[in-house]
C-alpha positions in Angstrom: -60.6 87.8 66.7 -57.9 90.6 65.9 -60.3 93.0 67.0 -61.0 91.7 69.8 -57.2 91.2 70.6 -56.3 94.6 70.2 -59.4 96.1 72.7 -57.9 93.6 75.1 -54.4 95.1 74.8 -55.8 98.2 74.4 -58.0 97.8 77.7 -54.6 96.5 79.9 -52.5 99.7 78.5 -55.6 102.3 80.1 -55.4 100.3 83.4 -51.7 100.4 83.8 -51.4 104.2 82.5 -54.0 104.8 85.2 -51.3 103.0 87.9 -49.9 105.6 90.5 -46.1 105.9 89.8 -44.7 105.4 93.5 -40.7 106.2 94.2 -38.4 103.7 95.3 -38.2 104.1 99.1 -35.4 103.2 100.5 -34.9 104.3 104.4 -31.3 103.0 105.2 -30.2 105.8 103.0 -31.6 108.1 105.3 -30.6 106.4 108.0 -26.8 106.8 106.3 -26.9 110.6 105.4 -28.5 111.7 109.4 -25.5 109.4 110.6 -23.0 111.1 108.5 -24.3 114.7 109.2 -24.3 114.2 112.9 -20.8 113.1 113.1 -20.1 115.9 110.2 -21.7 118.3 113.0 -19.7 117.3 115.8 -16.8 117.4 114.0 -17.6 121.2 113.0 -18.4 121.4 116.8 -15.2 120.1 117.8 -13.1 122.7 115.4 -15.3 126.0 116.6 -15.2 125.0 120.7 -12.0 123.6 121.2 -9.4 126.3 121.7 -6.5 123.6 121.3 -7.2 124.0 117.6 -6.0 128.2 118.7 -7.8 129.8 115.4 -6.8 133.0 116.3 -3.0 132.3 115.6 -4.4 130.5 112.8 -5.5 133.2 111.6 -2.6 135.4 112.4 0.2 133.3 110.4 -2.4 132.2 107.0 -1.5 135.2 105.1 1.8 136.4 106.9 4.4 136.9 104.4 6.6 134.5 105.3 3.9 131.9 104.7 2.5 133.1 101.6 6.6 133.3 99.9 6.6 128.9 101.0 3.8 128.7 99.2 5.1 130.6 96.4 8.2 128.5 96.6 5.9 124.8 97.2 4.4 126.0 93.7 7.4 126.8 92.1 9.1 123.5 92.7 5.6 121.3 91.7 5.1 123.3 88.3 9.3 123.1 87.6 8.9 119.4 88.7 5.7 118.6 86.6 7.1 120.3 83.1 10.6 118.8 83.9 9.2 115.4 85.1 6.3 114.9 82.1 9.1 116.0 79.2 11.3 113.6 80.4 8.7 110.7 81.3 7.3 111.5 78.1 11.0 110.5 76.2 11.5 107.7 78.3 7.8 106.8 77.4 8.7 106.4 73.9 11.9 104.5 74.7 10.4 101.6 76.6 8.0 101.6 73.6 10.8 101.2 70.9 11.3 98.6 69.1 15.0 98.5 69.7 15.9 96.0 72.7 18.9 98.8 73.4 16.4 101.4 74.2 13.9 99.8 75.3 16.4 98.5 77.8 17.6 101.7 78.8 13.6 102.7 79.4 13.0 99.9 81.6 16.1 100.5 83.7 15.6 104.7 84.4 11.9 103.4 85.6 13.2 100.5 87.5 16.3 102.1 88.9 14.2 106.1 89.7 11.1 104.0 91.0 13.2 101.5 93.4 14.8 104.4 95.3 12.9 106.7 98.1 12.1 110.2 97.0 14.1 111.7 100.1 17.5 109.7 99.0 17.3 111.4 95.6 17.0 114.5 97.1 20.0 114.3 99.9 22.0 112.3 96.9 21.6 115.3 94.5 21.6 117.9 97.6 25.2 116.4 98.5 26.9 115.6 95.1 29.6 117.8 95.8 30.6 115.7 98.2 31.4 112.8 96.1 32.5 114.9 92.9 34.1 118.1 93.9 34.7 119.0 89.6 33.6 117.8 86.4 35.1 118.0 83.5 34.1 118.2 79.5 36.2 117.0 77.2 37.6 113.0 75.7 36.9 110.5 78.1 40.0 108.6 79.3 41.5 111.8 77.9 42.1 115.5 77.7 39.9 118.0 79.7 38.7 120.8 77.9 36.3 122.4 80.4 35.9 122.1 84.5 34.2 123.5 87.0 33.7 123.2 90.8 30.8 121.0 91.9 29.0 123.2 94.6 28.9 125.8 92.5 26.8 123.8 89.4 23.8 122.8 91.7 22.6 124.9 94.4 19.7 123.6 97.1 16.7 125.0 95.3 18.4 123.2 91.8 19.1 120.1 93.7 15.7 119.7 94.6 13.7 120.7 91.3 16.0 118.1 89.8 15.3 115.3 92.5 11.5 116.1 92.4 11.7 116.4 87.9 14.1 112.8 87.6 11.7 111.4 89.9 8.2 112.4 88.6 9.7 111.0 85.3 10.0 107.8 86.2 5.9 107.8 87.2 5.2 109.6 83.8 6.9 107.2 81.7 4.6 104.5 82.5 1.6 106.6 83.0 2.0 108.3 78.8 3.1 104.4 78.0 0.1 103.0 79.5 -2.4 105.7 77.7 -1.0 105.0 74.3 -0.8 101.4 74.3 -4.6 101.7 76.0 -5.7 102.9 72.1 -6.8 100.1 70.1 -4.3 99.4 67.5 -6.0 98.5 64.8 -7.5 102.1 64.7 -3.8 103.0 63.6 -3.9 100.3 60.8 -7.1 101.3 59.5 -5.6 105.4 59.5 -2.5 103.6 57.6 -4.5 102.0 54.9 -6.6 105.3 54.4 -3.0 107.1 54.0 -2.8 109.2 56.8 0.6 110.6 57.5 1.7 109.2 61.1 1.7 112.4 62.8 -1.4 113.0 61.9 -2.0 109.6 63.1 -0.9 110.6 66.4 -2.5 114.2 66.4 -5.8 112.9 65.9 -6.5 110.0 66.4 -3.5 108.5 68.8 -3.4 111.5 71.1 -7.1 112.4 71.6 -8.0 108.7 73.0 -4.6 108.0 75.3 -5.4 111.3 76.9 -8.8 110.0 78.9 -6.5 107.5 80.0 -3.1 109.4 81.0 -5.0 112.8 82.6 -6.7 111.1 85.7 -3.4 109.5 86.5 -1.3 112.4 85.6 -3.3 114.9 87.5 -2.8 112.6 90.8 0.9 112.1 90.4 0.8 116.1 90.2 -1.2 116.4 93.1 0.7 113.7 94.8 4.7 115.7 93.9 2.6 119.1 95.2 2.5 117.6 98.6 5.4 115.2 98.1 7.2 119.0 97.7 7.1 119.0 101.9 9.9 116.3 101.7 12.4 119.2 100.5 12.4 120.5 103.8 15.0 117.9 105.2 17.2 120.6 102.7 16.0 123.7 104.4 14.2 125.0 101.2 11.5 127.3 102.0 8.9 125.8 100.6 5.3 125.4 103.1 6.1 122.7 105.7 9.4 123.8 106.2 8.5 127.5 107.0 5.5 126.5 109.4 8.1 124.2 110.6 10.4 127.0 111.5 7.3 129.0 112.9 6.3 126.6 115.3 9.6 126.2 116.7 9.7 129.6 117.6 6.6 130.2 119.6 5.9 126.4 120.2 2.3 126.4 118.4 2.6 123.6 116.4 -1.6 122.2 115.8 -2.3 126.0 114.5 0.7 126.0 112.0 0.2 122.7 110.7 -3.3 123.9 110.2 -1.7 126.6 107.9 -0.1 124.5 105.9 -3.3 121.7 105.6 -5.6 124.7 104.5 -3.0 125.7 102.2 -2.4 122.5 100.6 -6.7 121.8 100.2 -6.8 124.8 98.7 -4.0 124.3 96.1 -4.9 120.9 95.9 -8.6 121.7 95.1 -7.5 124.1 92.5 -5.8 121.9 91.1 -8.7 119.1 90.9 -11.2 121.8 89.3 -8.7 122.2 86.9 -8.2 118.6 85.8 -12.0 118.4 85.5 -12.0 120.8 82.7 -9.0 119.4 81.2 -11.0 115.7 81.1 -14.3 117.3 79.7 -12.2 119.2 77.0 -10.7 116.0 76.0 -14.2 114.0 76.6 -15.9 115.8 74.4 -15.7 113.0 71.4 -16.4 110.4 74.0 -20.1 111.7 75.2 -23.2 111.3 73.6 
């Protein structure tokens, strides 16, 4: 009977080994990709025929000097902006995560009070504090002064707006590093305490690692989102890369071509930086994949 049994199930394996193996057909997917490529191609079309697009002054302003010093100057203010805004989020991070009720207060409110107010009022506010303090003043409050200087002369444009673009950006970094630590299962921490692991270690190795595939996706957009966000300086005549093809195009009135520049400028930085947030996520990914 068991032999018998096992020439039977021996017999059904040879007929389905000897099966052809047909792929999954599926035709709407085709039908998708020719409908996207045809509209991809008349797009492309569209850029190379049409001379309102006007590549040849396109091509005339992309690397012209003036252009390529705003770029220099949109980077400047997103990297000063970025190290300013993430060492700042990062101490208001760990002050909405304190157990005190005083600081945790105060966290709370620099997020509530940095995230309820526009970008571009920061910036004027900052750009025009002069004109509400004309000097500060160390010294005793209610009392003697022991130091002053004039206003306008502490915070010039360029200052005013890396410290708009770092006070904001702090606000979004707070709750981005607050939401990858608390993301790490706690009782990872309690099971490193009861092996005697000293708490920065802790937070080296085990803390760190985890809360990092949680706060890089997030981080990198909020930097990709203050590198363009860096256009909105331009309402304080910085020279960053809107604001000088704005100046441009009011000259000689070409204003698709120049905004052009500055769109291929910012995919290009912007894609930059995506390849290099893909490395950062492998690097810190690597104890996650099998």
């Amino acid at each position: 009977m068991t032999s018998g049994t096992l020439t039977l199930v021996s017999t059904k394996d040879d007929d389905l080994a000897s099966l052809p193996v047909v792929s999954a057909r599926h035709p709407w997917r085709w039908v998708g990709v020719a409908f996207v490529l045809v509209l991809a191609a008349q797009f492309v079309h569209g850029l190379v025929t049409n001379p309102a697009w006007d590549w040849p002054t396109f091509a005339r302003y992309f690397t012209a000097r003036s252009v390529l010093t705003a770029v220099g100057t949109t980077i400047v203010l997103t990297v000063l902006g970025t190290v300013l805004g993430f060492a700042l989020g990062i101490v208001v991070a760990v002050l909405r995560m304190s157990k005190s009720p005083f600081l945790s207060a105060v966290g709370w409110t620099y997020v509530w009070a940095f995230r309820s107010i526009p970008l571009i009022v920061q910036l004027l506010f900052w750009f025009n504090i002069s004109y509400l303090y004309q000097r500060l003043s160390l010294g005793v409050p209610f009392g003697p002064e022991f130091v002053s200087f004039e206003t306008i002369a502490l915070i010039s444009p360029m200052g005013a707006a890396v410290l708009g673009l770092a006070l904001h950006q702090a606000a979004y970094a707070a709750e981005i590093v607050r939401s990858g630590v608390i993301s790490v299962d706690r009782g990872q921490l309690e099971a490193a305490a009861a092996l005697g692991i000293p708490r920065f270690r802790q937070f080296r190795r085990i803390i760190l690692p985890q809360a990092m595939r949680s706060i890089l996706p997030n981080a990198a957009n909020e930097v990709i989102s203050l590198f363009k966000g860096t256009s909105v300086v331009s309402v304080m005549a910085i020279g960053e890369l809107f604001y000088q093809v704005q100046v441009i195009y009011g000259r000689n009135a070409r204003v698709v071509a120049l905004l052009m520049v500055a769109t291929v400028w910012y995919i290009i930085l912007t894609t930059l930086l995506s390849i290099g947030q893909h490395y950062v996520e492998r690097y810190f990914a690597r104890g996650d994949r099998r």
